[in-house]
C-alpha positions, 0 to 999 in steps of 0.5 A: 449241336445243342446250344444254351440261349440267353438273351437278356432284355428281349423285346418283341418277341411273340410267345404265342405264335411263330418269331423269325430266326437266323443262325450263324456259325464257325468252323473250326475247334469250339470257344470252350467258354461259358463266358456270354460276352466271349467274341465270335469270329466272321461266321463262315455259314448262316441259315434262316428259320421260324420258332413257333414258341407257343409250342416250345414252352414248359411248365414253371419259369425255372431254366427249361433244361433242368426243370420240364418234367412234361413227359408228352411229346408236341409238335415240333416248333422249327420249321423252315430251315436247312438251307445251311445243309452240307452233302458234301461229305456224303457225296465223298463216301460215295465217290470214294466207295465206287473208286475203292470198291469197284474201280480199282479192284474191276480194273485190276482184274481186266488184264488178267482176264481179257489180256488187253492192256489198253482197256486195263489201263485206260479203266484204271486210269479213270478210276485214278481221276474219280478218286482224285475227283473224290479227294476234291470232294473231301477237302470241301467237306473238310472244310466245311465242317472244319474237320482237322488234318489231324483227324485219322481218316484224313491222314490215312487218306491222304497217304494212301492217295499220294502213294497211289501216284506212284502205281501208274508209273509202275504200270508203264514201267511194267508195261515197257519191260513186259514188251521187252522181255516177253515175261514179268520182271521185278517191276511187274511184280511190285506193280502187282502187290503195291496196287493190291496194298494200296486198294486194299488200305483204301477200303479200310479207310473208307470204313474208318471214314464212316465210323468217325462221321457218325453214319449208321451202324447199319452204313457201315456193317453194309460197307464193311461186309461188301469191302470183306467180300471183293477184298476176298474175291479178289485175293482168291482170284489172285491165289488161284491163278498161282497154281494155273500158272506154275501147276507144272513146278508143283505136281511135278517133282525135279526127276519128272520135270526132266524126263520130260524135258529129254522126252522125244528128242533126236539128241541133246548137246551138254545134258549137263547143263540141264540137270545142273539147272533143274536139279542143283539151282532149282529153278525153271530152265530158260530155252529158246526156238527160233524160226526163219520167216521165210514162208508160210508154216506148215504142218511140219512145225507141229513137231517144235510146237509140240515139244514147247508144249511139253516144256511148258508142262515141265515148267521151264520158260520159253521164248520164240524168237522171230527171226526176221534179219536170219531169215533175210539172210538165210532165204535168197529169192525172199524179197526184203520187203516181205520179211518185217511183214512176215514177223515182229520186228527183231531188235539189234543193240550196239553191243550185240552189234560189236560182239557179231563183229568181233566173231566174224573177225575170229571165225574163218569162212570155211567154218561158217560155211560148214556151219550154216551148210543144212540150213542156208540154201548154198551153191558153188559161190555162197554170198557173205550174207548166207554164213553170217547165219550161224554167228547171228544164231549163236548170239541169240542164245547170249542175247535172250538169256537162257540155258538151252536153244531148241532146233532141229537136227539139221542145225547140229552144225550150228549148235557145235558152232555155238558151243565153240564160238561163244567162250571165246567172247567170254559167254558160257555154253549152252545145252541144245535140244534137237528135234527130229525132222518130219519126212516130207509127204511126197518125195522130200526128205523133209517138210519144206516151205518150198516143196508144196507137195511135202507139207500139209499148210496150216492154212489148208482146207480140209478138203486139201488136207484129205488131199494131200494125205491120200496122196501122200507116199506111203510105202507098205510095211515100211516105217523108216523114212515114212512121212505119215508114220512119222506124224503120227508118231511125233505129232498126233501120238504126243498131242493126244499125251499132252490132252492125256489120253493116247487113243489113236483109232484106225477102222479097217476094211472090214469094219473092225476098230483098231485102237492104239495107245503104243506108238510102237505097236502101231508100228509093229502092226504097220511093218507086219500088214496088219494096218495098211495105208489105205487104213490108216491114212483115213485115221489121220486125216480123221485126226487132223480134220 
């Protein structure tokens, strides 16, 4: 500020050495007068320095604003002083730039990248405080230097922070729905983007803040080149996870997507309804596997993993159902108290609720007998609990929302019982993907957590591992029915085809290296002796170990 003195009548005033001053001044839009009697308002802050006047004179006794022609530079003539000096404004820049720059922007990236949700929150939650904290700040600067509101870094300031308000509630809006659908809704979305917006307005007001302060150009390039560059990283981090987590829908074509939907499988019921999905509405397809908690899984559940694999790659969304309440009723001699250890808790609403109800009262027991007859353990006098089975499942598929269910084909019966049952409460049908089934590696026809000899335990050691499968019953030149044969086939083969290299290695007694890329010719050489169990058996457990 540059000021024009007069003071008529001035008395006591040392010209040739240093005089005592005060200043005053008010905050607030200038008088906008030349008149020297014009009133001045309270003061709202003062300071106290000295004037060396000796050092301050000119040339001549004209006005010394128009009339020193002296071109050489003094000492200078204040000294003390400053204690009128505001950092406040300074402080806010600073407060804001961490805030805007580093907090929001760090802790958006968290969930993504460490998938804690807590740590997500609780630094965005601190980064909203410190710019309320910042917002604090301003005010006093504002005031101090008696900054109107409708100055336009303080308007977009202002909007920007109260919009952020909303962002937290958005968050646990988010947050609730996640957990409860498993997947992003609208909500997440509008969450995602709303942030990003706001951030990305935060930044730019906060360059607008030091341009109109009157900050260096030097501030402000420096401000201006590290907002360009998180605001790209930023937006690059988000761009490039987009192809990551929908690769599957753009390298593959809709013919692609559903060859490898049908790909591997025992059977499928309504086909239709899944080339209806793929092709005409274009958009993922909506299936669900759910598993009993009855024991500890085995190796037998390689085959289901393997496929959800598969139906990730070919871009349809998947939920797996824990199914804690179907697995009380459908395992007797599993005490109940073990079951909720076993799994996530499994939730019922009034509705699902009634609707089991009314398709008990319209299902005769000989059919949910029949239905639940490959997958509730039954005897002579089955218990009620056993042949609600299939009217639970059936439901599921209505409840979660989808197109299709994924089992095996020992709930065929299940899955005809849905298809019938279902209409008749007003729901639609639904396609079912049928696995085959892994012959068990003893005497079992199947896999089964309650035949210790016909599966391999996942929480098996190797040692164990090797154990089993050198034990395993592996008859020569036979395939059907064979337990081995049959992992490598559904299970090895179809991992190594997902990494995307089929090379599966059999060394022979006599030291020569068999590789196979064909599950067929493995077979074929299998059926013919060429490959013997006691050389392929090692290849397994190679593979597995």
């Amino acid at each position: 500020m540059v000021a024009n003195i007069h003071w008529s009548g001035a008395t006591g005033i040392d010209l040739t050495g240093s005089n005592h001053w005060i200043s005053a001044w008010k905050k607030g839009s200038s008088l906008d007068t030349s008149d020297t009697s014009a009133d001045i308002n309270e003061h709202d802050g003062t300071d106290d320095f000295s004037v060396d006047l000796s050092k301050a004179s000119v040339n001549g006794n004209g006005n010394p604003f128009t009339n020193s022609t002296s071109a050489q530079k003094s000492d200078n003539a204040v000294s003390g002083g400053g204690g009128g000096e505001d950092h406040t404004g300074s402080i806010h820049g600073a407060i804001m730039a961490v805030v805007f720059l580093l907090g929001f922007p760090i802790g958006s990236v968290l969930m993504p990248f460490i998938g804690k949700w807590k740590i997500h929150a609780s630094w965005q939650m601190i980064a909203f405080i410190g710019m309320w904290v910042g917002v604090g700040v301003g005010k006093a600067a504002a005031d101090h230097g008696g900054d109107s509101f409708s100055d336009p870094h303080i308007v977009l300031g202002v909007i920007v922070c109260v919009l952020m308000i909303v962002q937290p509630v958005l968050g646990w809006m988010h947050h609730r729905n996640y957990v409860k659908f498993q997947r992003r809704t609208t909500i997440s979305h509008a969450h995602i983007w709303y942030g990003r917006g706001i951030m990305i307005f935060g930044i730019i007001n906060g360059g607008l803040g030091l341009n109109l302060s009157g900050a260096s150009t030097t501030l402000i390039i420096v401000y201006s080149v590290v907002g360009v560059v998180v605001s790209m990283i930023y937006t690059g981090g988000a761009i490039h996870k987009m192809p990551s987590k929908h690769r599957s829908q753009v390298t593959m074509t809709p013919e692609e997507s559903l060859r490898l939907i049908k790909a591997n499988l025992a059977e499928i019921l309504n086909p239709e309804i899944i080339d209806n999905v793929v092709l005409n509405e274009k958009r993922p397809l909506e299936i669900y596997w759910g598993t009993a908690t009855t024991g500890k899984p085995h190796c037998g559940y390689f085959v289901p993993m393997v496929k959800i694999a598969e139906l990730l790659e070919a871009g349809c969304r998947v939920k797996i159902l824990i199914a804690d309440v179907h697995g009380f009723f459908g395992s007797a001699g599993v005490p109940a108290q073990l079951i909720p250890h076993r799994c996530d808790y499994y939730q019922f609403d009034r509705k699902y609720t009634m609707d089991r109800s009314q398709m008990e009262n319209m299902t005769s027991f000989s059919t949910a007998l029949k239905a639940s007859s490959e997958v509730v353990k039954q005897d002579d006098d089955p218990i009620i609990s056993g042949v609600t089975y299939p009217i639970m499942q059936a439901l599921d598929e209505e409840y979660l929302k989808v197109d299709a269910e994924l089992g095996g084909v020992d709930q065929r019966k299940i899955f005809t019982f849905a298809l019938e049952s279902l209409p008749k409460l007003g729901y639609k049908k639904r396609a079912h993907l049928m696995n085959v089934l892994l012959p068990g590696l003893g005497q079992a026809q199947k896999m089964s957590s309650s035949d210790p000899s016909s599966k391999i335990g996942l929480l098996d050691t190797p040692e164990e591992v090797s154990k089993k499968i050198r034990k395993a019953v592996c008859v020569p030149r036979v395939v059907e029915g064979n337990g081995v044969i049959a992992f490598i086939e559904h299970v090895t083969f179809r991992i190594l085809a997902l990494n995307g290299t089929v090379e599966f290695v059999v060394e022979q007694r006599d030291g020569e290296i068999l590789v196979y890329q064909d599950i067929d010719k493995l077979k074929q050489d299998y059926e013919q002796d060429i490959l013997t169990p006691q050389a392929i058996k090692p290849a397994l457990i190679q593979a597995l170990n």
